[in-house]
ZADO-1210 file (C-alpha; in nm, 4 decimals, padded with zeros to 6 digits):
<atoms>
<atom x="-09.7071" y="-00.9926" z="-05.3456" code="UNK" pos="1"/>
<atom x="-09.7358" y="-01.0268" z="-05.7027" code="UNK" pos="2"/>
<atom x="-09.9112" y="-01.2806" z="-05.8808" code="UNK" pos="3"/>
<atom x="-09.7279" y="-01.4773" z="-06.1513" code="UNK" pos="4"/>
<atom x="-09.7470" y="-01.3361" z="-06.4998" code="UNK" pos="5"/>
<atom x="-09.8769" y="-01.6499" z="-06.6295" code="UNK" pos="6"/>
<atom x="-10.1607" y="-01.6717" z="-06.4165" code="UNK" pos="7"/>
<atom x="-10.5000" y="-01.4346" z="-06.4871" code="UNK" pos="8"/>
<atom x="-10.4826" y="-01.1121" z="-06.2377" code="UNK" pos="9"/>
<atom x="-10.8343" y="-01.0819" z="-06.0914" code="UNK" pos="10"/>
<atom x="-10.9839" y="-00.6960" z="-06.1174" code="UNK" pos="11"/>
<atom x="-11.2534" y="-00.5263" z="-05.9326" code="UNK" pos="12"/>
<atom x="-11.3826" y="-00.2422" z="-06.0903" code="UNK" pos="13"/>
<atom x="-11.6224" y="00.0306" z="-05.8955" code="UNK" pos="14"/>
<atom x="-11.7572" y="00.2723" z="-06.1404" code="UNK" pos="15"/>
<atom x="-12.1149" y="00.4549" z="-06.1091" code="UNK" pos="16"/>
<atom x="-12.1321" y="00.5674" z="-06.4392" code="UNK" pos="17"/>
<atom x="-12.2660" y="00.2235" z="-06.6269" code="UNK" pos="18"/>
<atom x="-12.1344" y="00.3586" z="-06.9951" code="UNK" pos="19"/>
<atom x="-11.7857" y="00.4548" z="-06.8573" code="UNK" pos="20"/>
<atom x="-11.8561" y="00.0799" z="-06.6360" code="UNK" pos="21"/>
<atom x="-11.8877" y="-00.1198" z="-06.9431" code="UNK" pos="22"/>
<atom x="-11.6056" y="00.0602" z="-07.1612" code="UNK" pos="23"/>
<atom x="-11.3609" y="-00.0561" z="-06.8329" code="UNK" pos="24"/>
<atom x="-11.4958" y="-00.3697" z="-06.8385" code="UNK" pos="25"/>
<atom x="-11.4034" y="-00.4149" z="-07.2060" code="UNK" pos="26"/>
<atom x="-11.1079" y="-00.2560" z="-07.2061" code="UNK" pos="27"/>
<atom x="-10.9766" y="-00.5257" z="-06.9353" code="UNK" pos="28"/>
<atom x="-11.1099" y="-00.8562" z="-07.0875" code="UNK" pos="29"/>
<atom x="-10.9240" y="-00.7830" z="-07.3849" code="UNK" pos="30"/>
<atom x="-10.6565" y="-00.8522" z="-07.2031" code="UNK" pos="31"/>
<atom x="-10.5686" y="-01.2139" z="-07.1329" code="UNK" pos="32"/>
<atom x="-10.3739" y="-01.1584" z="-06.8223" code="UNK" pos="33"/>
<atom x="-10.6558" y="-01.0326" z="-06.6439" code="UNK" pos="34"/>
<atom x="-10.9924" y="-01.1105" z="-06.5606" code="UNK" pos="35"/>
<atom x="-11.3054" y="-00.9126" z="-06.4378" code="UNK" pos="36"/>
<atom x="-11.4029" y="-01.0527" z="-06.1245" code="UNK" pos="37"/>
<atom x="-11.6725" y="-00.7986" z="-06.0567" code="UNK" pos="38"/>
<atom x="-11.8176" y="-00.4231" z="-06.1429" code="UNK" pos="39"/>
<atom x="-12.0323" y="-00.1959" z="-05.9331" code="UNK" pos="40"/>
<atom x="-12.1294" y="00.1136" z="-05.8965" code="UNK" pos="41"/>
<atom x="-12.1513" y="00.1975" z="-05.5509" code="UNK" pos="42"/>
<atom x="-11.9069" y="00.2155" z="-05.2655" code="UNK" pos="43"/>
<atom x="-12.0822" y="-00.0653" z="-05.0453" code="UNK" pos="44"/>
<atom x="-12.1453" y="-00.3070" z="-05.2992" code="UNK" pos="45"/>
<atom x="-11.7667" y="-00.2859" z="-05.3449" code="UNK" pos="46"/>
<atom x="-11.6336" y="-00.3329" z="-04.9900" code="UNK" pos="47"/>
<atom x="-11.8365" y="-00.6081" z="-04.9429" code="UNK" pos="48"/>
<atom x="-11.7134" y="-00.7650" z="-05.3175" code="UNK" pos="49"/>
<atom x="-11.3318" y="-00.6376" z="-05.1990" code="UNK" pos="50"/>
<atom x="-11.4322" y="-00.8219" z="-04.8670" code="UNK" pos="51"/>
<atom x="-11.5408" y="-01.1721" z="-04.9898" code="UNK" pos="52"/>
<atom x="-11.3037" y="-01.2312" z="-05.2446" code="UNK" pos="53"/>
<atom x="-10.9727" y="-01.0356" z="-05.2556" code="UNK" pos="54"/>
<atom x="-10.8653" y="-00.9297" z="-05.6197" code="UNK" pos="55"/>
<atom x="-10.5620" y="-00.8685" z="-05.7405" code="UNK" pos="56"/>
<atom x="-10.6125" y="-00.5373" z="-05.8534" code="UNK" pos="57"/>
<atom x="-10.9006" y="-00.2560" z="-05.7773" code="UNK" pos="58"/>
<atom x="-11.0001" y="00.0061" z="-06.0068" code="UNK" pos="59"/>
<atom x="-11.1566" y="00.2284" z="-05.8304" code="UNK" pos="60"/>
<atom x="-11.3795" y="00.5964" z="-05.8960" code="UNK" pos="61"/>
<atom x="-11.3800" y="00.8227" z="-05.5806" code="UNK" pos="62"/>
<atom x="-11.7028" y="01.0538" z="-05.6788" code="UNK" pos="63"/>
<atom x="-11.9661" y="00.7699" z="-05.5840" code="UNK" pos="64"/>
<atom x="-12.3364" y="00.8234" z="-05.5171" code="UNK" pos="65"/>
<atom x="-12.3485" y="00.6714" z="-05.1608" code="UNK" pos="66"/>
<atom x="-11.9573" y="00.7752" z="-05.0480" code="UNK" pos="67"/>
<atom x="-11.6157" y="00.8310" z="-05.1700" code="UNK" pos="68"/>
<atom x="-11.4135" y="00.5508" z="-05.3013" code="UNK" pos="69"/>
<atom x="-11.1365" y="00.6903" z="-05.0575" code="UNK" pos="70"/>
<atom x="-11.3240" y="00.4335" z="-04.7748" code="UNK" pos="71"/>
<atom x="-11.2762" y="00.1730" z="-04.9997" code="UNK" pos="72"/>
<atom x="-10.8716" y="00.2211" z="-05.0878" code="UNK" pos="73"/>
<atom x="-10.8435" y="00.2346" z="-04.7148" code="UNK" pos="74"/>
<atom x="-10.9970" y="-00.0468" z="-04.6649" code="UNK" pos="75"/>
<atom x="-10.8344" y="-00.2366" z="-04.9017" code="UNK" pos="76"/>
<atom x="-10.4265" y="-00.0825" z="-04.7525" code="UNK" pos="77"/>
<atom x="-10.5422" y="-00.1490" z="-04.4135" code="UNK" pos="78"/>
<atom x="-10.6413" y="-00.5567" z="-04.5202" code="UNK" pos="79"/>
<atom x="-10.2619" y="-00.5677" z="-04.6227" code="UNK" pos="80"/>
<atom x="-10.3787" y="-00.8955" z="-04.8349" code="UNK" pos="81"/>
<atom x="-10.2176" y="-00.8536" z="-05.1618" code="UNK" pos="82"/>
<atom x="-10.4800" y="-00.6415" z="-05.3810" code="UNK" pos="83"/>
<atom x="-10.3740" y="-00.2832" z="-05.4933" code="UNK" pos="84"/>
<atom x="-10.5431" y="-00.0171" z="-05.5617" code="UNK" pos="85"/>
<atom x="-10.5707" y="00.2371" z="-05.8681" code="UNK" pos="86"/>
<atom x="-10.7742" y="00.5427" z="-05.8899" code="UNK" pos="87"/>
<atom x="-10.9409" y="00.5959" z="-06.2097" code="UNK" pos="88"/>
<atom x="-11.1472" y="00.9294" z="-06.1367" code="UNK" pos="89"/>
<atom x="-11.2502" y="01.3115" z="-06.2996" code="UNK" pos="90"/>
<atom x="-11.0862" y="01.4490" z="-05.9926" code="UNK" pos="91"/>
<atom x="-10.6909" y="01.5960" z="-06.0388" code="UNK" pos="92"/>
<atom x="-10.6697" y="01.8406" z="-05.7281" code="UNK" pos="93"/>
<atom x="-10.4356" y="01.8476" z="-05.4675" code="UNK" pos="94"/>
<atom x="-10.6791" y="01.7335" z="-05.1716" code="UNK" pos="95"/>
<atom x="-10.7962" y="01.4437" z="-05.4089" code="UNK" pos="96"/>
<atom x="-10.4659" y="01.3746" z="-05.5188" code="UNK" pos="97"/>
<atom x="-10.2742" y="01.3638" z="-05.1932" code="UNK" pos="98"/>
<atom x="-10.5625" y="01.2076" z="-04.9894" code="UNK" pos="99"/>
<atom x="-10.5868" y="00.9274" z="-05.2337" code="UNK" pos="100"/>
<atom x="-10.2242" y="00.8443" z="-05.2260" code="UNK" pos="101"/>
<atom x="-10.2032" y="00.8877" z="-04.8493" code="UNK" pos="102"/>
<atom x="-10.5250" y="00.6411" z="-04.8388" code="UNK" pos="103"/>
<atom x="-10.2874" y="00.3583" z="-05.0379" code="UNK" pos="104"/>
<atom x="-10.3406" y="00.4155" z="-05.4306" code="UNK" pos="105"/>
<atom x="-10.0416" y="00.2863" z="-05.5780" code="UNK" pos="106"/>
<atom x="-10.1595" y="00.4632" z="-05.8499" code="UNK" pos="107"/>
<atom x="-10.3554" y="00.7760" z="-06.0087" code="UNK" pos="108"/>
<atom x="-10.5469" y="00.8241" z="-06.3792" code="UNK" pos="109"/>
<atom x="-10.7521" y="01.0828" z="-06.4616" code="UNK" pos="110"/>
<atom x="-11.0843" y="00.9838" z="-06.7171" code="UNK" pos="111"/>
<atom x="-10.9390" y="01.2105" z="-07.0171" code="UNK" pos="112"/>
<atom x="-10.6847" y="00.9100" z="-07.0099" code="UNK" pos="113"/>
<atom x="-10.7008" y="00.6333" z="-07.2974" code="UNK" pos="114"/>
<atom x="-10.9263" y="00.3390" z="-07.1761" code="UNK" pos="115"/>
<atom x="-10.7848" y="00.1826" z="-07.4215" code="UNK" pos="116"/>
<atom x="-10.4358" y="00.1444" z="-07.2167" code="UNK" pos="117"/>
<atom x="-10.5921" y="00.0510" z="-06.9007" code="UNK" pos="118"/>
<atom x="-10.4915" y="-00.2727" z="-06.9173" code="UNK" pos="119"/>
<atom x="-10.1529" y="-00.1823" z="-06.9783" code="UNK" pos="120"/>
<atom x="-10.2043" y="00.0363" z="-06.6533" code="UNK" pos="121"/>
<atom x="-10.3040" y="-00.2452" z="-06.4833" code="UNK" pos="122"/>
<atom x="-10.0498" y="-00.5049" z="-06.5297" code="UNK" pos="123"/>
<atom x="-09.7825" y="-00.2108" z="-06.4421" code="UNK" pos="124"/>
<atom x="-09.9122" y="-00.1879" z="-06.1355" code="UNK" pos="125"/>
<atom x="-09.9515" y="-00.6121" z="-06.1145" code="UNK" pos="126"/>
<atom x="-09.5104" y="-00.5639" z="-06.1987" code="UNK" pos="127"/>
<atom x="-09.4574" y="-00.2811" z="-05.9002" code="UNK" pos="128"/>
<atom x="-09.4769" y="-00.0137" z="-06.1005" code="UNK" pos="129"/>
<atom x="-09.7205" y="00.3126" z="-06.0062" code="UNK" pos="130"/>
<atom x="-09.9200" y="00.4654" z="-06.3139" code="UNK" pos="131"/>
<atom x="-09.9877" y="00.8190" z="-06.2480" code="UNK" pos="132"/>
<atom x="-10.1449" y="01.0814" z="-06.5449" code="UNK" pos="133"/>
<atom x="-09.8801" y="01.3191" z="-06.6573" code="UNK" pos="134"/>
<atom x="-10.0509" y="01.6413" z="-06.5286" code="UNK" pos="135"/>
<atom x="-10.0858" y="01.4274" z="-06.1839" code="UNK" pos="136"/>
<atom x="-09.7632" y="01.3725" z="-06.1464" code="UNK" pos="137"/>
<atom x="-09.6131" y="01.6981" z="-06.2814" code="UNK" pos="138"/>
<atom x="-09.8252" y="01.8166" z="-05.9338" code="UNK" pos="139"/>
<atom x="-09.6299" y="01.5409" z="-05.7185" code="UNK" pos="140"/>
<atom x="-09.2564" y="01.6260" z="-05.8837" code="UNK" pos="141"/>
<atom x="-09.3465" y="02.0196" z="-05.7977" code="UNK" pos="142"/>
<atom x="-09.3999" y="01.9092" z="-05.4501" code="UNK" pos="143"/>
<atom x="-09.0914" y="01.7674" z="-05.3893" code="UNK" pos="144"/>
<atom x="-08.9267" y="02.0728" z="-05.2552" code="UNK" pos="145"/>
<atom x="-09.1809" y="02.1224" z="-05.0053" code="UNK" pos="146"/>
<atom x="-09.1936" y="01.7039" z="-04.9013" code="UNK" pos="147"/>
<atom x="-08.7678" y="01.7875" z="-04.8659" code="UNK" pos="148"/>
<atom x="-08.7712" y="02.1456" z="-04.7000" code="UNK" pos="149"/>
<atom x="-09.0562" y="01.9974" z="-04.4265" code="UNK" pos="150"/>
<atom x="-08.9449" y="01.6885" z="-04.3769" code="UNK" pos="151"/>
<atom x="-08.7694" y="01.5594" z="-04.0323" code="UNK" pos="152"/>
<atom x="-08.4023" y="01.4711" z="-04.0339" code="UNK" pos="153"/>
<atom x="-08.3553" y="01.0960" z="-04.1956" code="UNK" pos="154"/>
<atom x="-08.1522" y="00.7970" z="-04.1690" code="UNK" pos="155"/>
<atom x="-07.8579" y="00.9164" z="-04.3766" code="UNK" pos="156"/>
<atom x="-07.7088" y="00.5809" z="-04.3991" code="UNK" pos="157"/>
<atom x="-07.9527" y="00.4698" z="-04.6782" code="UNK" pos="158"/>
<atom x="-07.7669" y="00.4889" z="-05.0153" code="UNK" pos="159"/>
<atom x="-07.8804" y="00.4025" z="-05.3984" code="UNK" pos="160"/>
<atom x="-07.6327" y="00.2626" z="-05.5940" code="UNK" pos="161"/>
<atom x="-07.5835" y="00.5020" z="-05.9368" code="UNK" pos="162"/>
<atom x="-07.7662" y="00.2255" z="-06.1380" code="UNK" pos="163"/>
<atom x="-08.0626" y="00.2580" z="-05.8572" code="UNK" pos="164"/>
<atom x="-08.0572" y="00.5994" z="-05.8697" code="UNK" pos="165"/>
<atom x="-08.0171" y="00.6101" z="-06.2651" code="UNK" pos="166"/>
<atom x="-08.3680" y="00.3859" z="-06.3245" code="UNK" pos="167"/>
<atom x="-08.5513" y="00.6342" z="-06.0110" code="UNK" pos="168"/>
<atom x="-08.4928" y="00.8531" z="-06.2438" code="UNK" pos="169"/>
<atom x="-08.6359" y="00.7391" z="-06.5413" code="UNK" pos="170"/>
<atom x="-08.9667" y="00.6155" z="-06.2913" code="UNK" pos="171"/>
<atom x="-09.0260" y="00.9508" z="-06.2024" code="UNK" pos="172"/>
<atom x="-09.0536" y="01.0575" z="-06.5548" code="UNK" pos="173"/>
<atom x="-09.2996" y="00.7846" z="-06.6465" code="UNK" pos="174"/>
<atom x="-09.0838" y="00.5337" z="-06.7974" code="UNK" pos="175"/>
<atom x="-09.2108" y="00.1802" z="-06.8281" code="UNK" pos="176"/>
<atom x="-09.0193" y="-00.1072" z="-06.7339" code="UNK" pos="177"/>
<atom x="-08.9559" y="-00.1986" z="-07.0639" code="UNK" pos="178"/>
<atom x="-08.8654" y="00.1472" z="-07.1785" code="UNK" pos="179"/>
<atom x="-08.5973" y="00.1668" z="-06.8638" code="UNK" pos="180"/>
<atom x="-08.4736" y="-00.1868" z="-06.9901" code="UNK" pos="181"/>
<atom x="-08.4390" y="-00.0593" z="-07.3343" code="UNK" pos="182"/>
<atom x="-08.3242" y="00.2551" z="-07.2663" code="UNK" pos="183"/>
<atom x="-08.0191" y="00.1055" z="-07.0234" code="UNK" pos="184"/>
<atom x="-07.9526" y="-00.2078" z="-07.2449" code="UNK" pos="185"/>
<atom x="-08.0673" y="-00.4351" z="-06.9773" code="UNK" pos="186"/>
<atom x="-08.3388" y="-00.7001" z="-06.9058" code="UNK" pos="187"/>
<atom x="-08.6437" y="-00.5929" z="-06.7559" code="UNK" pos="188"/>
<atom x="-08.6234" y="-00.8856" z="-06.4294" code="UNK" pos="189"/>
<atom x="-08.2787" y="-00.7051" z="-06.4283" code="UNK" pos="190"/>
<atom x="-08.5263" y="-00.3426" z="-06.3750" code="UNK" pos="191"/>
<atom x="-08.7147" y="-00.5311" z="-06.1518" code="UNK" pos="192"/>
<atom x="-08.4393" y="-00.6126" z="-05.9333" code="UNK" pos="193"/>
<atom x="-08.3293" y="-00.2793" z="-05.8969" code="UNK" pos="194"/>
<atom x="-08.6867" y="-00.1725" z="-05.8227" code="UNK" pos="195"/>
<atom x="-08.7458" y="-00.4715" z="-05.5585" code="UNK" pos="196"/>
<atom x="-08.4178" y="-00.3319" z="-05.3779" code="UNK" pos="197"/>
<atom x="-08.4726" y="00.0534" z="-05.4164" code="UNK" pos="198"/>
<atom x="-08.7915" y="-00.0408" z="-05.2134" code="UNK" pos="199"/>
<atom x="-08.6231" y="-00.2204" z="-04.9626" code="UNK" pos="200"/>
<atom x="-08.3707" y="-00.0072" z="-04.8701" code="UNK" pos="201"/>
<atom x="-08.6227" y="00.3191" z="-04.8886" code="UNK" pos="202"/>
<atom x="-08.8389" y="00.0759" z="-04.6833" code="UNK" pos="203"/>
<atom x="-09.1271" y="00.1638" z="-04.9240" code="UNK" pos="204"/>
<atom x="-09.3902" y="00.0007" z="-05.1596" code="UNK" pos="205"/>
<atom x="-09.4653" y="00.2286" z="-05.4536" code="UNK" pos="206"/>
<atom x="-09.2421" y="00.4213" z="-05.7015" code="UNK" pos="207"/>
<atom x="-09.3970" y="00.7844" z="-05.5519" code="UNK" pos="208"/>
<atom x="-09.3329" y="00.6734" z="-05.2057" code="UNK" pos="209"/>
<atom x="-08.9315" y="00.5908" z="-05.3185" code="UNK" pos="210"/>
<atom x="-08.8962" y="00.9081" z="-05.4915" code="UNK" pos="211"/>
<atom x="-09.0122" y="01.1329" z="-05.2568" code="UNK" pos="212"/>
<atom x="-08.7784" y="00.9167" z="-04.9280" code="UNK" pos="213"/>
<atom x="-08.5090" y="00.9897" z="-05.1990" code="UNK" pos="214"/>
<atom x="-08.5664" y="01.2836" z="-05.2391" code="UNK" pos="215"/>
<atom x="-08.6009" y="01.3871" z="-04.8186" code="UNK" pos="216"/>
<atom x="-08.2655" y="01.1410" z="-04.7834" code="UNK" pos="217"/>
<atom x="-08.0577" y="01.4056" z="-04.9904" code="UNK" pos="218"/>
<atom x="-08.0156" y="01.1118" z="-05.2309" code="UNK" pos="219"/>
<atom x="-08.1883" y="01.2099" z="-05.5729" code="UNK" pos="220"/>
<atom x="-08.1503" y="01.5854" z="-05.5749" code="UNK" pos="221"/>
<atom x="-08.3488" y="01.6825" z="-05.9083" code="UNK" pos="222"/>
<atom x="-08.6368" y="01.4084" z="-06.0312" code="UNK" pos="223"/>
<atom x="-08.6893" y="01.6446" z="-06.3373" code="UNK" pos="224"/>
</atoms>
């Protein structure tokens, strides 16, 4: 589901460090599509905030002091009620990495990112897209041979137009959806469209998750 541009995006925001807490906080109440609902600092406080009240969007840290904010991004999948989930965290290893994602982040940024463009992070995941730090997803495009070599056989029958294929392409190397739009001379509800049917016929809900079922389908070959 995603909430009308026009209308303020609610955030939650579980951080245990207060100084990095209150730069986040800043960082998204500059922006006027979106709204702090809440910050914490510890796991609990933020199921039960998560629990209550829904928001749009969760930023989340996975080193807490009283658990890992993995519990929390499952929680949140497993609700199925809208919110999304983006990791914001010191931790860029595999295990963290591919336990996050498999948890339900539709998204991955590593703390040397700018805070300054969280907001921007935010409202690309808000549009569908998934923000991931370059060096996180350099990992994820070098695992794409093993996801295809290991993976069972597939419904063959899916197929990408070229134009679907064409904007996968510039997803998977970080293109906005503005940048795609500019770069193809088209509108970005026209990107969006694309996107909205790539997913449905990949049967998927994040731009990793429709690379990587392209990639196992035979149907986007080389992501780089």
């Amino acid at each position: 589901m995603t909430t009308p541009r026009s209308q303020r995006n609610t955030v939650l925001i579980v951080e245990d460090e207060p100084v990095t807490r209150e730069r986040l906080v800043e960082a998204v109440s500059s922006q006027p599509l979106l709204q702090v609902m809440a910050s914490t600092g510890s796991l609990r406080a933020g199921q039960e905030i998560f629990a209550n009240h829904h928001p749009r969007v969760a930023l989340i840290d996975l080193g807490l002091p009283d658990g890992s904010g993995l519990d929390l991004i499952s929680q949140i999948h497993q609700a199925n009620c809208g919110t999304e989930s983006l990791v914001l965290t010191v931790f860029g290893d595999e295990q963290h990495v591919v336990s996050a994602l498999k948890a339900g982040a539709r998204g991955y940024l590593l703390k040397d990112s700018s805070f300054a463009a969280i907001a921007d992070h935010l409202l690309m995941l808000i549009d569908g897209g998934s923000p991931i730090n370059p060096k996180v997803a350099r990992f994820l495009l070098g695992q794409f041979g093993q996801w295809e070599k290991h993976s069972p056989p597939a419904d063959q029958s899916v197929t990408l137009t070229d134009r679907e294929k064409e904007i996968l392409n510039h997803i998977t190397k970080g293109y906005k959806r503005g940048e795609i739009a500019q770069l193809l001379n088209i509108s970005n509800n026209t990107v969006g469209t694309h996107i909205r049917r790539i997913y449905e016929k990949l049967s998927v809900h994040s731009n990793i998750e429709a690379t990587r079922e392209a990639v196992s389908l035979g149907l986007f070959k080389n992501p780089l």
